[in-house]
C-alpha positions in Angstrom: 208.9 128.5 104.6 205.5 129.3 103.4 202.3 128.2 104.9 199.0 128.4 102.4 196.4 127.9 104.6 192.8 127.1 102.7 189.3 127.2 103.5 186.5 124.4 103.0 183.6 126.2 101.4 180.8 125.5 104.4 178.9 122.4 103.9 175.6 122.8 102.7 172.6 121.0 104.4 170.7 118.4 102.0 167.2 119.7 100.8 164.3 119.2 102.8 161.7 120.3 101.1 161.4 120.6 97.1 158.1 121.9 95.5 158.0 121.8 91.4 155.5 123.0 89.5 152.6 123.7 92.4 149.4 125.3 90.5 146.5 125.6 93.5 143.1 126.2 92.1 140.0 127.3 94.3 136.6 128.3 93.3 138.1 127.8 89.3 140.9 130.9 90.5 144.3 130.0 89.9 146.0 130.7 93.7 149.3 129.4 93.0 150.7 129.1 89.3 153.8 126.7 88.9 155.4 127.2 92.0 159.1 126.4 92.3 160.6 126.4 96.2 163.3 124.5 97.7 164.1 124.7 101.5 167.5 122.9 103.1 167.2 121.2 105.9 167.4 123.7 109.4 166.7 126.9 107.4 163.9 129.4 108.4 162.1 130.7 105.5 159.8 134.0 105.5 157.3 134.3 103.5 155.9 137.6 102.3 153.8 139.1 100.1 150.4 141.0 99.3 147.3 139.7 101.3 145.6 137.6 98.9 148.8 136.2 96.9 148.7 133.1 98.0 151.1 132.4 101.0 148.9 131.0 103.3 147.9 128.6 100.5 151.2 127.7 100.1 151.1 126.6 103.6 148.1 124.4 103.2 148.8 122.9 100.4 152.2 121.6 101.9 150.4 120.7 105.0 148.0 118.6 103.2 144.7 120.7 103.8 144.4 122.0 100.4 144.9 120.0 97.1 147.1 121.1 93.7 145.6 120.5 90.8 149.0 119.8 89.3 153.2 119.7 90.5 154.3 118.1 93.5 155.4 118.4 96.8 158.1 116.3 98.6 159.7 116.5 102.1 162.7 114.3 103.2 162.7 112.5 99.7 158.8 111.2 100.2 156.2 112.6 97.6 153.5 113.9 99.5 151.5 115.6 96.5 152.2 114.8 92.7 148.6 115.5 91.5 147.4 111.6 91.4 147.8 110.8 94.8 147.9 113.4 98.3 149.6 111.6 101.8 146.9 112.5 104.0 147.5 115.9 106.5 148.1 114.0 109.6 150.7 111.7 108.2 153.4 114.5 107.0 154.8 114.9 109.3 154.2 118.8 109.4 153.9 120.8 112.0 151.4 123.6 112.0 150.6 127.1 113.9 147.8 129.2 113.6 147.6 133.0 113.4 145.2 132.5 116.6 147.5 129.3 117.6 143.6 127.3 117.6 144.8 125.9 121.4 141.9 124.3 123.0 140.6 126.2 125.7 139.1 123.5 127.6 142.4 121.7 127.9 145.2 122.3 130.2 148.7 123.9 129.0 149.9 119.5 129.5 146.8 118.6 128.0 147.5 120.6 124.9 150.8 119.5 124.3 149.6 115.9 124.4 147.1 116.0 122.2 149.5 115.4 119.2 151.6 112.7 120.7 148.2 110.4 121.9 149.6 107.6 120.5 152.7 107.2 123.1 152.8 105.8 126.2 152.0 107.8 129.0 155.7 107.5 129.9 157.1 108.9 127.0 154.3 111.4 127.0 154.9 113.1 130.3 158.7 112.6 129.4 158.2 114.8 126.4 155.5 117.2 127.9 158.5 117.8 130.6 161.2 118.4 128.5 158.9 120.4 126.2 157.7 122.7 129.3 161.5 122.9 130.3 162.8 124.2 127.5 159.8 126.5 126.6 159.5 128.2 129.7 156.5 126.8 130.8 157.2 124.4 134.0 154.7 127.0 136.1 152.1 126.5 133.4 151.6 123.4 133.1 148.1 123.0 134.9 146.7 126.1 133.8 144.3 126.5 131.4 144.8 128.6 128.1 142.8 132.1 129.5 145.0 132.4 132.1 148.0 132.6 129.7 149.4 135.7 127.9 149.7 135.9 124.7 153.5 135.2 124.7 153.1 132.1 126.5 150.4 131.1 124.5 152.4 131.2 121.7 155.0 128.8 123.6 152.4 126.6 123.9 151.5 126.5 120.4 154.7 125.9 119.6 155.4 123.1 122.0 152.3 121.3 120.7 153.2 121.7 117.1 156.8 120.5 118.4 155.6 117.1 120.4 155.4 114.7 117.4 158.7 115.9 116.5 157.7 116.8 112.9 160.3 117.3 109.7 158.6 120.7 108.9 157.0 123.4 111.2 154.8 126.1 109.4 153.3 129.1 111.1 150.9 131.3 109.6 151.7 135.0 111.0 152.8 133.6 114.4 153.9 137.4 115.8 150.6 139.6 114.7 149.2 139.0 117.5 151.7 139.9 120.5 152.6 143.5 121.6 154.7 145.2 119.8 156.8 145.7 122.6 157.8 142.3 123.2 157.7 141.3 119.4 161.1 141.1 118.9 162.4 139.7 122.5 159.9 137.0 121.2 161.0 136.6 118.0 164.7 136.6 119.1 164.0 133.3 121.5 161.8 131.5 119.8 164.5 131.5 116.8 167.0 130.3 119.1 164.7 127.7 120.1 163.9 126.5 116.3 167.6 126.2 116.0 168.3 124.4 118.8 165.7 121.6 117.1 167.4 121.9 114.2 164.0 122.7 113.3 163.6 123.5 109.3 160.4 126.5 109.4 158.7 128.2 106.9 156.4 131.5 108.3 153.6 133.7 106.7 154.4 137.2 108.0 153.6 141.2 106.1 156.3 142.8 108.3 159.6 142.5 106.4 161.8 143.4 109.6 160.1 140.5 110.9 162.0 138.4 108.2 165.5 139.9 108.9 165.1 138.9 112.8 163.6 135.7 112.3 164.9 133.7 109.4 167.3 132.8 107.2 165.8 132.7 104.2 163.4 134.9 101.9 160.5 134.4 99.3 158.5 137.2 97.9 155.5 136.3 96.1 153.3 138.2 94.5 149.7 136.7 92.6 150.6 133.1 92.8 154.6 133.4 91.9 157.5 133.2 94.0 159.1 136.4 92.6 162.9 136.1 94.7 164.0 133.7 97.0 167.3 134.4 98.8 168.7 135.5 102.2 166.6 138.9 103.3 170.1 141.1 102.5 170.8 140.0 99.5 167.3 140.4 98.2 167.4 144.3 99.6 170.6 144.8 98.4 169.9 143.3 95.0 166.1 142.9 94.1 165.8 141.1 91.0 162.3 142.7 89.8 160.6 146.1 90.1 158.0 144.4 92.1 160.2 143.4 94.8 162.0 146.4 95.5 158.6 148.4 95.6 156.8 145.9 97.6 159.4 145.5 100.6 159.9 149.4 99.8 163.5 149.7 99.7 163.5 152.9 98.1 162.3 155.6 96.0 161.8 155.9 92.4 163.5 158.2 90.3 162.0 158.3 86.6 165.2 158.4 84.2 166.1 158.8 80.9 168.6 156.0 80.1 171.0 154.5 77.4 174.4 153.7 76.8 175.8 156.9 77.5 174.3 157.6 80.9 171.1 158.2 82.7 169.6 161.9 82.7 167.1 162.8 85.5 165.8 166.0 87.8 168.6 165.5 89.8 171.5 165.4 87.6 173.1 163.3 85.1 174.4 159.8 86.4 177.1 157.4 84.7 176.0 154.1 83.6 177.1 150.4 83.1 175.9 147.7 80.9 173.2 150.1 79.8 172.6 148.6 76.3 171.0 150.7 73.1 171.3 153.8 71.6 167.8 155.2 72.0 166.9 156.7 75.2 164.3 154.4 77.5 162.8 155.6 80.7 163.8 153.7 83.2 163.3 154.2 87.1 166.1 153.9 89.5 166.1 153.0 92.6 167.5 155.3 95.2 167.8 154.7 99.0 167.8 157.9 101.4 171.3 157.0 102.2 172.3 157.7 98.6 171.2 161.1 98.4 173.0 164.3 99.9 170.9 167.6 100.7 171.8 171.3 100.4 169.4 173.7 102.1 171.2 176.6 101.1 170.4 177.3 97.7 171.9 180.1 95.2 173.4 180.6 91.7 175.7 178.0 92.4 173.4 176.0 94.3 170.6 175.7 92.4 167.4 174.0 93.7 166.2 170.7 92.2 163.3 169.5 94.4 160.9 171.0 96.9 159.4 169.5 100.4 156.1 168.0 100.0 156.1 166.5 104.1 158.0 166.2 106.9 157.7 164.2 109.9 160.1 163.1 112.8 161.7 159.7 113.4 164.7 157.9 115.3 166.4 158.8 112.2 166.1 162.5 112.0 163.4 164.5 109.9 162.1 162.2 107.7 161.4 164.4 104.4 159.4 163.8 101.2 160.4 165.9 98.2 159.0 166.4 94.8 160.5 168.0 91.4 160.0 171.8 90.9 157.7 172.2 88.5 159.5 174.1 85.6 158.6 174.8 81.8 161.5 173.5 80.7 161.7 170.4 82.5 160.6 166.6 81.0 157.4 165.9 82.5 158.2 162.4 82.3 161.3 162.4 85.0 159.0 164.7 87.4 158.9 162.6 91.3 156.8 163.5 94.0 158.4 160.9 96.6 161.5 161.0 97.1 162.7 160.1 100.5 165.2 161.9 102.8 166.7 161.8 105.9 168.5 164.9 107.4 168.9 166.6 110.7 168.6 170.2 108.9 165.3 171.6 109.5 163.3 172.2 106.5 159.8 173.6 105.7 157.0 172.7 103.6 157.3 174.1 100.1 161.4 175.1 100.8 163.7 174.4 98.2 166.4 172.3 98.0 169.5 171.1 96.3 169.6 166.9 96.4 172.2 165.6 95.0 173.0 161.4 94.3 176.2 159.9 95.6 178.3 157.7 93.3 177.0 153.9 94.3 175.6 151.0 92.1 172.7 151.9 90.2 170.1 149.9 89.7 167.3 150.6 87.5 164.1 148.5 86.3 161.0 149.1 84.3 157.9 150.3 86.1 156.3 147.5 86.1 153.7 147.4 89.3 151.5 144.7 91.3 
């Protein structure tokens, strides 16, 4: 008798937010320049990018403090923003959190919390204040004022007051920058479990990818008013889709090469290609990960050297090497590098010369194309 046993693909949870065409102008500067994002409903979204490209006026524009001069913004099915008409901020239904968390220091930790839910009954306050300072942590903190709090708590406390009038959407504008590095991640850690266990659909403004791969689910990269990628965080390292992606999160070095259809020459060797098309040789840059690469420091006729330290320091990972091409008259100037990054336990010195060699893996290669 033969069983076939099948698997339901997992059921995926309905959109929350959709944004379609945003365009964001401010002092006649286009900010943001027809902005697609969707978010499902439950998913934590991390937001990076360059200071000045426009993330934090993503955030405002979906919390209603900034207006778009065109596209349109909608959360559970309501239109918030569609360029004739704007829901005002404190009717969205969105949550927000401050890089300084803007708590008022004049108010207790209770008094806080409430001030977003003033419209209940002082029942259903206190009941929500309680559960609120249960779940957070905070049942010892609930008279004190604001200076008497760390900075972890009062980040709970921003959180819990952002959390009170139960909104559809929370954003927070570089909620970790400001607590020790040291507890960072413990931080980070809870305060995801605790968006989940809302069932909480997030959207965070942070410059520290490894932030991104411990806190959410989702990525967006944007760079000059575009959303350049938006997937999970591995996916995007594993499989940038621009040249500006992969240099911005720094997933690699570059390796200038000389590519068509019948491979890819560089400084440190000749590599087989796929799906290369054309004839004519284009320089292209690939993008190699220290992993990739394998080091000889013994070098002789049959181990001749390629590349050359340029600096060294230590890490958790080893020496942590930078290598440049060896200058040589016969060599293209246009595939020279100058750093290319390495890993190794061997103990190198500045100016020694090496043999690097690049395993067999999938190559990826883009046209420079900077920020």
């Amino acid at each position: 008798m033969t069983v076939l046993l099948t698997t339901q693909p997992p059921i995926e949870s309905p959109v929350l937010l959709s944004i379609k065409q945003l365009c964001v102008t401010l002092q006649d500067k286009a900010v943001l320049s027809t902005l697609d994002l969707t978010l499902n409903e439950g998913d934590i979204l991390g937001l990076v990018g360059a200071s000045g490209c426009g993330k934090t006026t993503l955030l405002n524009a979906i919390a209603g403090f900034s207006k778009p001069s065109r596209g349109q913004i909608t959360i559970d099915s309501n239109v918030l923003s569609d360029g004739d008409h704007s829901v005002p901020a404190e009717k969205r239904q969105v949550g927000m959190i401050f890089q300084d968390y803007a708590l008022f220091p004049h108010l207790t930790v209770k008094e806080n919390i409430a001030f977003g839910i003033a419209k209940l009954s002082k029942a259903e306050q206190k009941q929500q204040i309680e559960q609120l300072l249960a779940i957070l942590k905070l049942n010892d903190y609930g008279d004190s004022y604001i200076h008497q709090l760390s900075g972890g708590q009062q980040q709970r406390v921003a959180i819990a007051r952002a959390l009170a009038p139960k909104p559809k959407l929370l954003l927070l504008d570089e909620p970790f920058s400001n607590i020790d590095a040291r507890l960072r991640n413990e931080l980070m850690v809870e305060i995801r479990l605790l968006l989940k266990q809302f069932k909480m659909t997030a959207i965070f403004v942070t410059h520290n990818k490894d932030e991104v791969f411990t806190f959410a689910d989702k990525m967006a990269v944007m760079a000059q008013g575009r959303l350049l990628q938006l997937d999970a965080p591995s996916i995007i390292c594993q499989q940038p889709n621009s040249y500006q992606v992969a240099d911005f999160l720094q997933l690699g070095s570059w390796l200038p090469c000389k590519v068509n259809s019948a491979g890819a020459h560089s400084l440190l060797g000749d590599l087989e290609t796929e799906s290369i098309k054309g004839e004519k040789s284009r320089l292209l840059y690939l993008l190699i990960k220290p992993q990739q690469l394998t080091l000889t420091a013994k070098v002789d006729d049959k181990n001749i050297a390629n590349a050359q330290v340029e600096y060294i320091s230590v890490t958790e990972q080893g020496y942590h090497y930078y290598l440049r091409s060896i200058n040589s008259p016969s060599a293209d100037s246009a595939l020279a590098f100058n750093k290319i990054s390495l890993y190794s336990n061997v103990v190198l010195t500045i100016n020694q010369q090496v043999l690097v060699l690049i395993k067999p893996h999938d190559l990826i290669f883009f046209e420079r194309n900077p920020l």
